[in-house]
C-alpha positions in Angstrom: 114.0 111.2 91.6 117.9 110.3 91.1 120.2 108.7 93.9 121.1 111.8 95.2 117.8 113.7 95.5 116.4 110.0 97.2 119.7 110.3 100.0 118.9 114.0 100.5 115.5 112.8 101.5 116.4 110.2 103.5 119.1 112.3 105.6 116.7 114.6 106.3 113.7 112.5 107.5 116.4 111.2 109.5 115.8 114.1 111.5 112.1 115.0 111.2 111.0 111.2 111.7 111.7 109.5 115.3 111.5 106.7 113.5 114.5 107.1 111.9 116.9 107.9 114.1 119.2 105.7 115.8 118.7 103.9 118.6 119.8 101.5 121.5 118.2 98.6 123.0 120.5 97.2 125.4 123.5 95.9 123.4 121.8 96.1 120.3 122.5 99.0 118.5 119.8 100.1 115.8 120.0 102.1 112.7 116.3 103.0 112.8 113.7 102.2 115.2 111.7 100.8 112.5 111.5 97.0 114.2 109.9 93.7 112.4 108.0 92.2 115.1 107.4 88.6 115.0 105.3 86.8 111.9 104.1 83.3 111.9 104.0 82.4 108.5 104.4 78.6 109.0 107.0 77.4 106.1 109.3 75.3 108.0 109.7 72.1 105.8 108.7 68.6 107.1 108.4 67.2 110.4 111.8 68.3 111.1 110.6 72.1 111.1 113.7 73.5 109.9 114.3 77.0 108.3 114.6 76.6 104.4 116.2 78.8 101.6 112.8 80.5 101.5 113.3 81.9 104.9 116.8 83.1 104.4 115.5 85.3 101.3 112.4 86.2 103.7 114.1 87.9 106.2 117.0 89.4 104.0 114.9 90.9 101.9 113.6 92.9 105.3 117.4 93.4 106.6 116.9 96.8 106.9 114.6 96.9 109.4 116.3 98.6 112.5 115.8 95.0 114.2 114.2 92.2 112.8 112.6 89.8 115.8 111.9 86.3 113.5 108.6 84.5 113.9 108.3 82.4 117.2 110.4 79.3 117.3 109.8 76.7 119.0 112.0 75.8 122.5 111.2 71.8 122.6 109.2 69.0 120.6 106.6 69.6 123.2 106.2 73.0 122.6 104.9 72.6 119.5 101.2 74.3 118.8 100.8 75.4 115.1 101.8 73.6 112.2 104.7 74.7 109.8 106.6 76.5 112.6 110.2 76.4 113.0 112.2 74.8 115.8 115.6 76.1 117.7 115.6 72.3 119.4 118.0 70.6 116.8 121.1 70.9 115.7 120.1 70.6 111.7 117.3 73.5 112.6 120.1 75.6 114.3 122.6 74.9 111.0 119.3 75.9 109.1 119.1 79.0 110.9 122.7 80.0 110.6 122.1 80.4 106.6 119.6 82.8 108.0 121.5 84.9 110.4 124.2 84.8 107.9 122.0 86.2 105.0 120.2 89.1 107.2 124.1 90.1 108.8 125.8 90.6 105.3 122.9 92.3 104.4 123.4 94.8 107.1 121.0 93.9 109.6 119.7 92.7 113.3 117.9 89.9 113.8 117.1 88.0 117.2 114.5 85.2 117.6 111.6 84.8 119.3 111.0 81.6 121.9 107.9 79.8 122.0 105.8 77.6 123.8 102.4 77.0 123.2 101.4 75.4 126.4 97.4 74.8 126.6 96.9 76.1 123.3 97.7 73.5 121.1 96.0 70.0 120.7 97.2 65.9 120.5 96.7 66.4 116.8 100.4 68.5 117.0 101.8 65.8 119.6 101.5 62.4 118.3 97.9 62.1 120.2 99.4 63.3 123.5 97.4 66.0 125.7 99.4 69.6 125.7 100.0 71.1 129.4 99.0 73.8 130.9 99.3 75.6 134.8 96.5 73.6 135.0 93.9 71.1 133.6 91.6 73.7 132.4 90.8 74.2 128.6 91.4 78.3 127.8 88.6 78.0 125.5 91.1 79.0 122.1 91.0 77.3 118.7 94.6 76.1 117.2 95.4 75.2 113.6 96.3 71.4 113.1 97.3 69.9 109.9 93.9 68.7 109.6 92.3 71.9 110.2 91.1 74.4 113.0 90.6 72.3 116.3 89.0 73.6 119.2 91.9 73.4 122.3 91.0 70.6 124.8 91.4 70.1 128.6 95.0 70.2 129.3 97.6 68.2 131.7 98.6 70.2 134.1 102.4 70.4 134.4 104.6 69.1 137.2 107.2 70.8 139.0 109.6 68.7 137.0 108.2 69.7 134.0 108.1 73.0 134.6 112.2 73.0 135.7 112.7 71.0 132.7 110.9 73.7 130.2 112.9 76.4 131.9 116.2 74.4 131.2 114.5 74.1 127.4 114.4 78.0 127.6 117.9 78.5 128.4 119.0 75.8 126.0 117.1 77.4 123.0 118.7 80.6 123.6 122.1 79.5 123.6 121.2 77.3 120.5 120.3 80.6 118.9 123.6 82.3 119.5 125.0 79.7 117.9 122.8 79.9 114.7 124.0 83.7 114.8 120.7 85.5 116.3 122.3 88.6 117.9 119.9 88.0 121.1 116.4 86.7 121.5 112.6 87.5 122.8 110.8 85.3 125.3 107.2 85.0 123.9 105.1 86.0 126.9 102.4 86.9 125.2 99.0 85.9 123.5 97.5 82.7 124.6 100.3 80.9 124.8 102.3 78.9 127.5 104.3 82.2 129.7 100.8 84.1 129.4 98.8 81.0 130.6 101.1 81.1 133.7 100.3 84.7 134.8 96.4 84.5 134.2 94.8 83.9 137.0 91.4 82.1 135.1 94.0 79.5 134.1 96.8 79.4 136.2 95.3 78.2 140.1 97.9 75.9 140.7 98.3 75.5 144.8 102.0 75.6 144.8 104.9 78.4 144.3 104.0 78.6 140.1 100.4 79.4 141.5 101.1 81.4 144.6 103.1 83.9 142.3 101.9 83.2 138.7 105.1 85.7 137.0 107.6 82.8 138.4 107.4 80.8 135.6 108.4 83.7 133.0 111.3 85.1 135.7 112.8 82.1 135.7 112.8 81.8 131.8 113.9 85.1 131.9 117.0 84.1 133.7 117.7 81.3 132.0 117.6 82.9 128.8 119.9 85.8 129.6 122.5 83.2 130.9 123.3 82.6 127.7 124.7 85.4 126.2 127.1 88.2 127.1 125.2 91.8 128.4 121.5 92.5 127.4 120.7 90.9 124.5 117.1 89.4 126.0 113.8 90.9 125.3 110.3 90.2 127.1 107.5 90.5 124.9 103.9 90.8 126.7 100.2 91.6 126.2 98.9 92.6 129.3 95.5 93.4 127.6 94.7 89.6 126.8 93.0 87.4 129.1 91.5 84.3 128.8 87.9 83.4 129.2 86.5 80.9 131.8 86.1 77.0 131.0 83.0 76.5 129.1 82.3 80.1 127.6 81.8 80.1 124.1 84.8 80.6 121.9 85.3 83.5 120.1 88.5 85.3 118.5 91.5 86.9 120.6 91.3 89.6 121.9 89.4 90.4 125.3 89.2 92.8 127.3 91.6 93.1 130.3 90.2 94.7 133.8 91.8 96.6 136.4 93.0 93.7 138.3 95.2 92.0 135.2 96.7 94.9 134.7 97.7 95.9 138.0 99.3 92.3 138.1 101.2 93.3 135.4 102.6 96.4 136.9 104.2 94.4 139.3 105.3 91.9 136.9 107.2 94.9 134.7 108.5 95.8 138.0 109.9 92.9 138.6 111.3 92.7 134.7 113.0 95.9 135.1 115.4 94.4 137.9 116.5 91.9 134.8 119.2 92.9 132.4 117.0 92.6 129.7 117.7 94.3 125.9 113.9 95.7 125.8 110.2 95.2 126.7 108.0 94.8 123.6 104.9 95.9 124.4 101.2 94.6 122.3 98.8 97.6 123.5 95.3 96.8 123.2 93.0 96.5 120.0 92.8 100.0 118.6 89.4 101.8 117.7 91.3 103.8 115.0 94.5 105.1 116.5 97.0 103.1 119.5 96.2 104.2 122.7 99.3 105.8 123.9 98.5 105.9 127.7 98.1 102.0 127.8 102.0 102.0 126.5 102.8 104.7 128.7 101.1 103.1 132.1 103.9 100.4 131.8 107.0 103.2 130.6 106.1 104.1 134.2 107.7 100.9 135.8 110.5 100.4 133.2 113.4 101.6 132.3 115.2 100.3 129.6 114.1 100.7 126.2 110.5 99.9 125.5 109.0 98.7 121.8 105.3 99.2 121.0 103.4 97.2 119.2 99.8 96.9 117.7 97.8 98.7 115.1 100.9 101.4 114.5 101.2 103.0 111.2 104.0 105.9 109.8 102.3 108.8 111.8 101.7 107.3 115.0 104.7 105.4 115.2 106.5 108.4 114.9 104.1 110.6 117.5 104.6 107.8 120.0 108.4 107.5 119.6 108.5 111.5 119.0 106.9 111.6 122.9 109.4 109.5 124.3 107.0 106.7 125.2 108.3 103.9 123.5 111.9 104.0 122.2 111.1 101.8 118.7 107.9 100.5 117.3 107.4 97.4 116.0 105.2 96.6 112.7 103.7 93.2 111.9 101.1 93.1 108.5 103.2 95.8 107.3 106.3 94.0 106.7 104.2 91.2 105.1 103.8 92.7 101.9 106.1 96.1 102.1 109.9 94.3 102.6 110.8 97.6 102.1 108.9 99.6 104.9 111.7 101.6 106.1 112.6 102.8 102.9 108.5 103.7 102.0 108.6 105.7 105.4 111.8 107.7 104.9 110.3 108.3 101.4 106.6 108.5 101.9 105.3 105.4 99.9 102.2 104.0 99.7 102.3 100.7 101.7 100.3 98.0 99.9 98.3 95.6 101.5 99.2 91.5 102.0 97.1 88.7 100.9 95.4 87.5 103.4 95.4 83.4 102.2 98.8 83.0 101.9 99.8 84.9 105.7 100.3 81.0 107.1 101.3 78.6 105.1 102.4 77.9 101.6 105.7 78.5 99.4 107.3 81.8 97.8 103.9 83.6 96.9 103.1 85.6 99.1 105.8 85.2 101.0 109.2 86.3 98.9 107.0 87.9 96.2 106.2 91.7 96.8 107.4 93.9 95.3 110.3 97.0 96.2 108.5 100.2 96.0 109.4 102.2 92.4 108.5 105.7 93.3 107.1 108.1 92.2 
């Protein structure tokens, strides 16, 4: 197929695939709705944790994603909870990430980052032999990678209300750290097992004062603090409203678990609540498919928000556009895909084969696996 017959194409699946079409969220404005979502792929160099060439080629080589949202960064030296993870605490990590931004921008594309905090789920092996904190001093039962291996989380301290104002002043620091390094907004990691999701689980979180007695304050007033930074909406929320943590002393097994009725009636109230903020988007992780998304867990929350809404987990070509296509979500985002298809948005508009990743090289390593797949040919 020549150049012409492959823009024909695209122009028209422009039309036929959601997917493809333009889009808002908030200030950002999208040429597809083809989003990157987040990757841990842990190749930050040395202690330091700072953004190498190796991540500017990463992410340019996916620029045309409608929005790239880069891998979780992390908001403070004690946020830290997996090894090889970038920083946005520093100014040589925010100079770092400026040869990223810069890279992905004259490449034609979006790119925000994502702020993290691991809370609980990390372990003194990460912190020079200090205990990680939590809501409260209760282990949530999850295994974290250490440089010396898989280590099973411990008890945790259980933060102060000093801390706690000082990580939401870390929040609103990061995110002005990352205009300056050139992200065009940022996502507040509120998700998984990590620090913001510890906080609104009631198994973890049964803290006797105001942080306890309403467990979404901690991520409101991250939320605020965040969006202070930057001019208009240009702050996203992401959450997974179908994870839950298991009670001290269960045995440990891998993420996910099943949310009940309760949790996610908690978190109709807390999208309420986010819809009030002037917030870019709400990037939704639905729960573990059987073989297709579940659409009505994505549209339960639509129901309570407003702005545009991202979905997230176990999408592919078809459904992504079917979900899009009902006016459920307004973008989806893809995560394995991306690995080892740079080129996703181009193999959608043409109808490529996507190939598959390699699983040992996902976190950690150098260029293989990382910068090394291939463009699709066609054909």
């Amino acid at each position: 197929m020549d150049d012409h017959g492959r823009e024909t194409m695209i122009r028209y699946d422009q039309g036929s695939q959601p997917l493809l079409r333009p889009v808002a969220l908030g200030d950002l404005e999208l040429p597809n709705r083809v989003v990157m979502a987040p990757l841990t792929r842990a190749r930050a160099a040395g202690r330091e944790l700072v953004p190498t060439d190796l991540h500017a080629a990463y992410y340019g080589q996916r620029a045309t994603a409608g929005l790239i949202v880069a891998e979780g960064a992390w908001v403070s030296g004690h946020a830290i909870g997996f090894p090889g993870v970038p920083g946005v605490f520093t100014d040589r990590q925010v100079e770092a990430w400026r040869r990223v931004t810069g890279v992905v921008h004259a490449l034609g594309g979006r790119i925000v980052l994502q702020l993290w905090h691991a809370g609980a789920n990390s372990h003194p092996d990460l912190l020079g032999g200090a205990l990680p904190a939590g809501p409260s001093a209760i282990d949530p039962g999850e295994v974290c990678r250490t440089p010396a291996g898989r280590r099973a989380t411990v008890a945790p301290r259980a933060m102060t209300a000093a801390e706690i104002g000082r990580t939401v002043a870390d929040y609103g620091a990061a995110s002005e750290r990352a205009r300056r390094a050139g992200f065009d907004g940022v996502e507040v990691a509120a998700n998984g097992t990590y620090l913001i999701a510890q906080f609104l689980n009631p198994r973890l979180n049964r803290r006797a004062d105001g942080y306890g007695a309403d467990r979404s304050r901690l991520l409101l007033e991250v939320v605020d603090a965040v969006a202070a930074a930057w001019d208009g909406r240009r702050a996203g929320v992401r959450l997974s409203p179908h994870w839950t943590a298991r009670d001290a002393g269960r045995t440990r097994g891998p993420y996910p678990y099943t949310a009940d009725e309760e949790t996610l009636a908690a978190y109709d109230g807390l999208v309420a609540e986010l819809n009030r903020r002037p917030l870019a988007y709400l990037h939704l992780r639905g729960p573990v498919p059987d073989t297709v998304p579940d659409f009505e867990a994505f549209a339960r929350y639509r129901k309570g928000f407003d702005g545009p809404l991202i979905a997230n987990h176990g999408f592919g070509r078809e459904s992504g556009n079917a979900i899009v296509g009902d006016g459920i979500a307004d973008a989806v985002s893809f995560a394995r895909l991306f690995i080892a298809n740079p080129d996703l948005v181009g193999r959608f508009a043409l109808g490529g084969e996507t190939a598959s990743d390699d699983r040992g090289t996902r976190y950690g390593g150098g260029a293989r696996g990382y910068v090394d797949y291939p463009i699709w040919a066609g054909g």
